[in-house]
PDB file as gemmi writes it, atoms N, CA and C in Angstrom:
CRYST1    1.000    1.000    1.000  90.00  90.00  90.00 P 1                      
ATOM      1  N   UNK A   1       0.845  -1.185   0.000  1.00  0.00           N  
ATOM      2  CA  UNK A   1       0.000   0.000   0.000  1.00  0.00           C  
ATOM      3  C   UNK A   1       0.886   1.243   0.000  1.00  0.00           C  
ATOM      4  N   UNK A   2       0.880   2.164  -0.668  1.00  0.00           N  
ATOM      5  CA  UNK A   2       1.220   3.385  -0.856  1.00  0.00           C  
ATOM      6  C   UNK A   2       0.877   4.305  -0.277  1.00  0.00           C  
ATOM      7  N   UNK A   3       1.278   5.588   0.553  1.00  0.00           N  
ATOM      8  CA  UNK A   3       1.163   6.073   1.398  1.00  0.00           C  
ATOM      9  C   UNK A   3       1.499   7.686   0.579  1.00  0.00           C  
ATOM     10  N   UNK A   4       0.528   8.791   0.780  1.00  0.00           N  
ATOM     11  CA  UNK A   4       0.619  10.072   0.599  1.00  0.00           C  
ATOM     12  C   UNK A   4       1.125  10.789   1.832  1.00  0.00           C  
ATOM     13  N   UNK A   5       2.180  11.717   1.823  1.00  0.00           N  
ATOM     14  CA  UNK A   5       2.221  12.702   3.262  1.00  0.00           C  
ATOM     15  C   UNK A   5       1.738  13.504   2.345  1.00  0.00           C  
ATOM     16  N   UNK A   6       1.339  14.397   3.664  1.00  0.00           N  
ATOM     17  CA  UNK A   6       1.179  16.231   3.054  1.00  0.00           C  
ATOM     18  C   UNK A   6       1.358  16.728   4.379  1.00  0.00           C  
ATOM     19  N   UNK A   7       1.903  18.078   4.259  1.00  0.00           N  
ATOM     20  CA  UNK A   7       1.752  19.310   4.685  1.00  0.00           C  
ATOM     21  C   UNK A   7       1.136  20.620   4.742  1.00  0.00           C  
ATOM     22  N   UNK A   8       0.280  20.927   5.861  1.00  0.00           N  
ATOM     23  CA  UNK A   8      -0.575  22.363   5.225  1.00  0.00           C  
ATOM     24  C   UNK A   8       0.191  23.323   6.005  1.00  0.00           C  
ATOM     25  N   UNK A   9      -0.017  24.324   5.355  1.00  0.00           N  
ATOM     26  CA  UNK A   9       0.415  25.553   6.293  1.00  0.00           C  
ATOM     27  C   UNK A   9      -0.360  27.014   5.534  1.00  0.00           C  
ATOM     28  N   UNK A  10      -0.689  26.931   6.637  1.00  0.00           N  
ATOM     29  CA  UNK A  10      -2.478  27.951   7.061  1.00  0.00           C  
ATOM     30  C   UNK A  10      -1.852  29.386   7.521  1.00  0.00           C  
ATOM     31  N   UNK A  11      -2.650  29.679   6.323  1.00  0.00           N  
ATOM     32  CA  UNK A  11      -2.277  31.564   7.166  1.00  0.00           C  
ATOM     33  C   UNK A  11      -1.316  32.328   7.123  1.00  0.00           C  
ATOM     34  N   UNK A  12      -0.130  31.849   6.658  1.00  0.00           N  
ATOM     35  CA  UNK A  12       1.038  32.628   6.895  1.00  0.00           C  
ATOM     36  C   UNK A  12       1.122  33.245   5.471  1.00  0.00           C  
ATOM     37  N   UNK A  13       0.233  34.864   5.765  1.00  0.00           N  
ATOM     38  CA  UNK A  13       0.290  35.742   4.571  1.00  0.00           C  
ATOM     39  C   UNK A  13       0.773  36.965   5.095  1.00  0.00           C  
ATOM     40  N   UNK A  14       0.840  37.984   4.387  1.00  0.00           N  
ATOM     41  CA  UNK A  14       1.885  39.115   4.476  1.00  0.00           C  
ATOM     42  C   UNK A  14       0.596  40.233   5.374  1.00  0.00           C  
ATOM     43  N   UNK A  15      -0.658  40.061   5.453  1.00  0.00           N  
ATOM     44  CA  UNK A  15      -1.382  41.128   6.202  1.00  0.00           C  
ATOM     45  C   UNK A  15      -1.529  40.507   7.814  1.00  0.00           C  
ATOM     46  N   UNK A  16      -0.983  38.848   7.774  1.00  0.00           N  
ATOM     47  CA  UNK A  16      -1.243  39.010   9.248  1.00  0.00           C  
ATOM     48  C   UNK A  16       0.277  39.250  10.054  1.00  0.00           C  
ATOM     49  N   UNK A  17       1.166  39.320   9.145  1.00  0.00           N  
ATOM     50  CA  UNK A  17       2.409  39.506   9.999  1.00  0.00           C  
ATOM     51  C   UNK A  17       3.110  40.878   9.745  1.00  0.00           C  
ATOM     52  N   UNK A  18       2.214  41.760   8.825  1.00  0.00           N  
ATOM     53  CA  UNK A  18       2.434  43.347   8.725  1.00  0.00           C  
ATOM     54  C   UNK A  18       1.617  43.988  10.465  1.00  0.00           C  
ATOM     55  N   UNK A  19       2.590  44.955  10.559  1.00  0.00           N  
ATOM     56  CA  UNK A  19       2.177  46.076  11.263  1.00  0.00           C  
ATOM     57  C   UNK A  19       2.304  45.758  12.988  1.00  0.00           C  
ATOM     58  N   UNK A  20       1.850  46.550  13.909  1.00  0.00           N  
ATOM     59  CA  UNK A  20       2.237  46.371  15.648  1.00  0.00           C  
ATOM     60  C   UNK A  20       0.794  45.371  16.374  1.00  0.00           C  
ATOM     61  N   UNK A  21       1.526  44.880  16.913  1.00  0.00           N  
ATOM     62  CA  UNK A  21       2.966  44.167  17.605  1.00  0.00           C  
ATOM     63  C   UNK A  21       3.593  43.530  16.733  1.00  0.00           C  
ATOM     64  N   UNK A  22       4.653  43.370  16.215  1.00  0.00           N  
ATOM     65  CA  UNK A  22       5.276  42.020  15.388  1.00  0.00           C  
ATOM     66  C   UNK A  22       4.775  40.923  15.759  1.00  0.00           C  
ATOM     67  N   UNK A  23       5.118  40.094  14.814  1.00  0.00           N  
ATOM     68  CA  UNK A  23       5.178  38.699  15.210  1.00  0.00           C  
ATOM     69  C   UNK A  23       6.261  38.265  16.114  1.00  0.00           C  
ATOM     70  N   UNK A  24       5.511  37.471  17.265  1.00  0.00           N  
ATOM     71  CA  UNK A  24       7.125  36.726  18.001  1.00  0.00           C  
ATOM     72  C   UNK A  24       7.430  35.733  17.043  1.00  0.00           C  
ATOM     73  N   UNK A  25       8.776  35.949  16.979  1.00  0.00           N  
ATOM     74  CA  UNK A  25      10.039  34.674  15.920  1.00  0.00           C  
ATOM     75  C   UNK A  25       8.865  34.424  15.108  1.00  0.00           C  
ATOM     76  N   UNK A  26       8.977  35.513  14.135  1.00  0.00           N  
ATOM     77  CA  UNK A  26       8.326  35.507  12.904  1.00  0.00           C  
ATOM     78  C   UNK A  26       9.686  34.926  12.005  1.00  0.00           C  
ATOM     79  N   UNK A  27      10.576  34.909  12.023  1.00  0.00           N  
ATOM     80  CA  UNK A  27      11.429  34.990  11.166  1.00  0.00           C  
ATOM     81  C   UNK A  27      11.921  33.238  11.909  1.00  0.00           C  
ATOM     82  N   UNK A  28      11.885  33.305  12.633  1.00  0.00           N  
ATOM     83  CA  UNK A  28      11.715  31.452  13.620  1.00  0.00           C  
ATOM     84  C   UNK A  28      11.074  30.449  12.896  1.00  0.00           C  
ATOM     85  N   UNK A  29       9.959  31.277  12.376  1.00  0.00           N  
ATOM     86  CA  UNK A  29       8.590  30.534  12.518  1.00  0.00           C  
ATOM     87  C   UNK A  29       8.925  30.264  10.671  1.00  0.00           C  
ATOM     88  N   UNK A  30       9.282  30.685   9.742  1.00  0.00           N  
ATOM     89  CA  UNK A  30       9.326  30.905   8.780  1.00  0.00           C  
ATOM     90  C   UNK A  30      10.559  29.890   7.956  1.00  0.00           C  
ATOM     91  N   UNK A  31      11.727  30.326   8.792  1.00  0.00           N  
ATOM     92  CA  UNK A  31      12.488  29.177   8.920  1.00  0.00           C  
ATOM     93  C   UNK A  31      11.937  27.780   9.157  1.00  0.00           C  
ATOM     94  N   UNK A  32      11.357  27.683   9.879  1.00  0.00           N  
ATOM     95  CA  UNK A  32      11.596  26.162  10.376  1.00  0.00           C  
ATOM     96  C   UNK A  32      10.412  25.249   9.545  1.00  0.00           C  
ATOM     97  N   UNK A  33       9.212  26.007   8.991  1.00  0.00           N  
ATOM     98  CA  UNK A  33       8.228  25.874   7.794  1.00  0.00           C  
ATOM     99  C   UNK A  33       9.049  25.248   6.475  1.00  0.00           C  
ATOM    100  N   UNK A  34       9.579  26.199   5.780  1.00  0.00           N  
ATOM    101  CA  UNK A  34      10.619  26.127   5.237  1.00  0.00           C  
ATOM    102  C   UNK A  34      11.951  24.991   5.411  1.00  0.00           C  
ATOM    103  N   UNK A  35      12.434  24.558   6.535  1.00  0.00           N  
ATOM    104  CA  UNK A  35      12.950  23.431   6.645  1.00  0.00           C  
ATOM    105  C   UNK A  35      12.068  21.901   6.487  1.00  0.00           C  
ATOM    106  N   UNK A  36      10.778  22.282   7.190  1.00  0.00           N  
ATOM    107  CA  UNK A  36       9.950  20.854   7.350  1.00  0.00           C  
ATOM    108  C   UNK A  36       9.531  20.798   6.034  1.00  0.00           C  
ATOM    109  N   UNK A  37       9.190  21.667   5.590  1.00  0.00           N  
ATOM    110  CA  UNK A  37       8.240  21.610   4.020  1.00  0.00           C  
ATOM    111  C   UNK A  37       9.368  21.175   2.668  1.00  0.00           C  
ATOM    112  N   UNK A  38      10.504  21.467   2.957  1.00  0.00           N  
ATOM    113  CA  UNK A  38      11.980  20.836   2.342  1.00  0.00           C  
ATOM    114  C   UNK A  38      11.891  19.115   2.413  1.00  0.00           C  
ATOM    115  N   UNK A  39      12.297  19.283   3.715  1.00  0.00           N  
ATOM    116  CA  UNK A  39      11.682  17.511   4.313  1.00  0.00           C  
ATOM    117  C   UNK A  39      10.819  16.696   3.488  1.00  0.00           C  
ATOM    118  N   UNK A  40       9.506  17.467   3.532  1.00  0.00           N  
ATOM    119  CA  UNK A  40       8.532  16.734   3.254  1.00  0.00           C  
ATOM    120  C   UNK A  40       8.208  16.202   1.874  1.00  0.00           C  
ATOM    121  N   UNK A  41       8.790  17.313   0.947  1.00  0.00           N  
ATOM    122  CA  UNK A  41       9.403  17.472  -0.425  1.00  0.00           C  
ATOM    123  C   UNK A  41      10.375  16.606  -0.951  1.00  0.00           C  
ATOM    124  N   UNK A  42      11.494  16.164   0.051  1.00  0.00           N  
ATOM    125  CA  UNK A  42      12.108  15.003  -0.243  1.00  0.00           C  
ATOM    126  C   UNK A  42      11.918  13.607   0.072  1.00  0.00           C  
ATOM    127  N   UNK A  43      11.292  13.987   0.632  1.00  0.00           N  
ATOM    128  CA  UNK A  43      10.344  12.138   0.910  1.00  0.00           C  
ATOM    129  C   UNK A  43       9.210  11.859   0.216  1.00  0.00           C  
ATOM    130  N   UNK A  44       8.911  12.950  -1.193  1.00  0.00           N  
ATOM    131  CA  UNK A  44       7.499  12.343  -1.723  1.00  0.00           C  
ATOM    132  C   UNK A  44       6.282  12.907  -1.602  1.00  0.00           C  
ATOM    133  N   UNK A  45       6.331  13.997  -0.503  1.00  0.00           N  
ATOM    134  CA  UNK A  45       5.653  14.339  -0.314  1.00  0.00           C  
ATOM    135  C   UNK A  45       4.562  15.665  -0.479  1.00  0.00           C  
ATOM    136  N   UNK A  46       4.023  16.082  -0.479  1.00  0.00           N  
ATOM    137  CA  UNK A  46       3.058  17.746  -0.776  1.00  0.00           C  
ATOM    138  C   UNK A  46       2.948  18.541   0.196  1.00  0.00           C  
ATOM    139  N   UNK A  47       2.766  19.633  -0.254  1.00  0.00           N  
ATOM    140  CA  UNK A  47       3.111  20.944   0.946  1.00  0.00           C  
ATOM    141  C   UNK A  47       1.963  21.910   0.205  1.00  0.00           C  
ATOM    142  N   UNK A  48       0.887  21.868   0.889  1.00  0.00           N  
ATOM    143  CA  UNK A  48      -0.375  22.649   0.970  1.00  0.00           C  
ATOM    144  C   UNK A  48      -0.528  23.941   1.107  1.00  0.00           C  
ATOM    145  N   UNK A  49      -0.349  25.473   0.819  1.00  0.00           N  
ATOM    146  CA  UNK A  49      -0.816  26.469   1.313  1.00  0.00           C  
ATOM    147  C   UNK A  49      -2.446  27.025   1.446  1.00  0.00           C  
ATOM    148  N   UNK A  50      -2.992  27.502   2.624  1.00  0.00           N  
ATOM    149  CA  UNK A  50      -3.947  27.289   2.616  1.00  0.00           C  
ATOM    150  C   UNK A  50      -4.008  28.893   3.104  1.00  0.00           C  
ATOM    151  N   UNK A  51      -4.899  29.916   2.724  1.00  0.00           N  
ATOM    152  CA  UNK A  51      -5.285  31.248   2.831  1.00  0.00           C  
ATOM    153  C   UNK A  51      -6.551  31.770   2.900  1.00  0.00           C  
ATOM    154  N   UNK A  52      -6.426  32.469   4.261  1.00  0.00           N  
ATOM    155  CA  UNK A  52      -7.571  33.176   5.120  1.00  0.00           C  
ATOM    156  C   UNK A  52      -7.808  34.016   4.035  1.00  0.00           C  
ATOM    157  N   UNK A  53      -9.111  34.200   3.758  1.00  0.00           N  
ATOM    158  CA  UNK A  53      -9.646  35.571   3.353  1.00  0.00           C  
ATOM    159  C   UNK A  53     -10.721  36.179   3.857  1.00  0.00           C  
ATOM    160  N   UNK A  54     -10.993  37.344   4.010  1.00  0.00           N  
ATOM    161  CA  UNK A  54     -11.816  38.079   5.127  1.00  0.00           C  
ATOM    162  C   UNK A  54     -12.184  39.634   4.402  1.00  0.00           C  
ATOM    163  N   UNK A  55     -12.954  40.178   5.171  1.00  0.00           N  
ATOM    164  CA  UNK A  55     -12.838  41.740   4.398  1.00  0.00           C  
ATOM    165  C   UNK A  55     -12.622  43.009   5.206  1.00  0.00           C  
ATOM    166  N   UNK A  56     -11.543  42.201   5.669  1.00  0.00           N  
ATOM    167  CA  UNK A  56     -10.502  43.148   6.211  1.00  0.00           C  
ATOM    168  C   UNK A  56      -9.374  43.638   5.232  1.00  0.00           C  
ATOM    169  N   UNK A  57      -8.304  43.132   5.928  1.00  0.00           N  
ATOM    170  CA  UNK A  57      -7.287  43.332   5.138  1.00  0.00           C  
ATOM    171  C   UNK A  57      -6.464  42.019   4.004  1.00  0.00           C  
ATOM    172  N   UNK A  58      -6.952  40.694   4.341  1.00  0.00           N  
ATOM    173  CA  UNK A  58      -6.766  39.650   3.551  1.00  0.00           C  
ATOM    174  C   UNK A  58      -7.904  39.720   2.389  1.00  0.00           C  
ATOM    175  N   UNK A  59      -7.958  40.297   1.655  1.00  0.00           N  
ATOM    176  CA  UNK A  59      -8.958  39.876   0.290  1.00  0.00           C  
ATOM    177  C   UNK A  59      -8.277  39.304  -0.781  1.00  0.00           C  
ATOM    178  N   UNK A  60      -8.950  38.625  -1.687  1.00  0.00           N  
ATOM    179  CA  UNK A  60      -8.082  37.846  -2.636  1.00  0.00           C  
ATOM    180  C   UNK A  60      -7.398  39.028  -3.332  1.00  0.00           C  
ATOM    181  N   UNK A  61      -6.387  38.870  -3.695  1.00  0.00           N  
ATOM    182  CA  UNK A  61      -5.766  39.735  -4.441  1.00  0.00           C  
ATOM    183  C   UNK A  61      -5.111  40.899  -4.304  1.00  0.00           C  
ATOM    184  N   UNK A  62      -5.274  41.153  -2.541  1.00  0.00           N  
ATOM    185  CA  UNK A  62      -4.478  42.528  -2.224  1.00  0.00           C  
ATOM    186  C   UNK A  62      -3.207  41.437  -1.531  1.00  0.00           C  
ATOM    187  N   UNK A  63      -2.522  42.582  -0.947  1.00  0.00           N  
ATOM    188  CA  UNK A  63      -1.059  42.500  -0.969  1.00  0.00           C  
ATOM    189  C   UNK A  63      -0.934  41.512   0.373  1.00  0.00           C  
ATOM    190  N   UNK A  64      -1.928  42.097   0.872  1.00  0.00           N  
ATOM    191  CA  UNK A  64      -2.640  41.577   2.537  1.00  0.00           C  
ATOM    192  C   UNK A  64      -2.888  40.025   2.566  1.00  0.00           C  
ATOM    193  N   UNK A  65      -3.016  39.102   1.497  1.00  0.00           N  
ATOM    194  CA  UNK A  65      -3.721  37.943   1.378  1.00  0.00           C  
ATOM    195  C   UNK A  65      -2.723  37.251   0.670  1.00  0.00           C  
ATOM    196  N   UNK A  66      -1.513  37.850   0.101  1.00  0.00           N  
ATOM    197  CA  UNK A  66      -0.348  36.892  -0.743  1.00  0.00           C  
ATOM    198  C   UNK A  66       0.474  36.114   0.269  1.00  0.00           C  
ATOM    199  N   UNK A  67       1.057  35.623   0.057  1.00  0.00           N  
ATOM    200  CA  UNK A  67       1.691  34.018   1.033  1.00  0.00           C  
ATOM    201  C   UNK A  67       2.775  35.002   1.404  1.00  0.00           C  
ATOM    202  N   UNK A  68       3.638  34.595   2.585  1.00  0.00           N  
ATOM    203  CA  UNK A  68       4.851  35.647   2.715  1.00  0.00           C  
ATOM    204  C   UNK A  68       6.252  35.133   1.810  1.00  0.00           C  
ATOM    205  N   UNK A  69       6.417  36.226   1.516  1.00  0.00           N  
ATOM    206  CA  UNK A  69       7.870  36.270  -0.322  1.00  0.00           C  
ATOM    207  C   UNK A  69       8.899  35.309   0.422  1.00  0.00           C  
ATOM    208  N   UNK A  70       8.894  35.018   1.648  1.00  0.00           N  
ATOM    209  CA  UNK A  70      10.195  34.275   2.727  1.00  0.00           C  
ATOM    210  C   UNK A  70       9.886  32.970   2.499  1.00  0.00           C  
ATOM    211  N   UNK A  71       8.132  31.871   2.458  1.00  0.00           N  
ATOM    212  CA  UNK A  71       8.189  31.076   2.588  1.00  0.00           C  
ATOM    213  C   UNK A  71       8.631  30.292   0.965  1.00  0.00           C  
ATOM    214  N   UNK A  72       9.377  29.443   1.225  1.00  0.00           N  
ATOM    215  CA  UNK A  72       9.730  28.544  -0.553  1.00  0.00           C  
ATOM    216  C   UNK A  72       8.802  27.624  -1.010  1.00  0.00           C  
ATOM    217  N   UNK A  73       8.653  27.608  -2.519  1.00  0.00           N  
ATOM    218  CA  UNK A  73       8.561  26.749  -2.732  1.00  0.00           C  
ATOM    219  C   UNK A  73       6.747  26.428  -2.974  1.00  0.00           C  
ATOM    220  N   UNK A  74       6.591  27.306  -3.016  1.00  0.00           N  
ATOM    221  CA  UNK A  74       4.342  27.716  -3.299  1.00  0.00           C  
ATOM    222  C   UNK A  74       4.195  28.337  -4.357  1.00  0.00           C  
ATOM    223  N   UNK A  75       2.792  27.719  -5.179  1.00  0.00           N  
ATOM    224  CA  UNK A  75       2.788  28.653  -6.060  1.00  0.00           C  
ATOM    225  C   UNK A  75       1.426  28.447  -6.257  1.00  0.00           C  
ATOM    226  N   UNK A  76       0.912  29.641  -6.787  1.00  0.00           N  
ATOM    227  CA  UNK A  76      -0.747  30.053  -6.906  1.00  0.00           C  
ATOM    228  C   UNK A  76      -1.513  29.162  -7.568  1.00  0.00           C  
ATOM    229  N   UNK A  77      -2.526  28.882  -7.574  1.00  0.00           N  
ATOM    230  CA  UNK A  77      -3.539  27.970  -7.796  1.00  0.00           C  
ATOM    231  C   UNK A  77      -4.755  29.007  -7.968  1.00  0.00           C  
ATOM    232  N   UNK A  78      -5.248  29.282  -9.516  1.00  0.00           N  
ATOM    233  CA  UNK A  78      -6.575  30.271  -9.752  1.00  0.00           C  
ATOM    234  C   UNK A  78      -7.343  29.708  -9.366  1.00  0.00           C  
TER     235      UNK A  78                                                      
END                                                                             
């Protein structure tokens, strides 16, 4: 039997980690995504991005709702 991994990673767009308070170890947190999602990539596996939208400041298509330019390795799905 054959076995799928995946990885999701939820949320991490550029309007929730703009502006005060920072993020704690935003730059921690980004890294280590980025290492596991590497991982997961070399074993076969898929790496999911998954994005809040709201009508605030995440709407499709503003700057607020794009994945952050730091994480690797994602790419848009219309």
């Amino acid at each position: 039997m054959h076995s799928i991994h995946a990885m999701l990673v939820i949320d991490m767009q550029v309007g929730l980690f703009e502006g005060n308070p920072p993020r704690h170890d935003a730059d921690g947190v980004v890294r280590r995504i980025n290492e596991v999602a590497k991982n997961v990539r070399a074993t076969g596996g898929i790496v999911i991005f998954i994005q809040h939208e709201d009508d605030g400041g995440s709407r499709r298509g503003t700057k607020g709702w794009e994945i952050l330019p730091s994480l690797e390795g994602w790419m848009a799905i219309p």
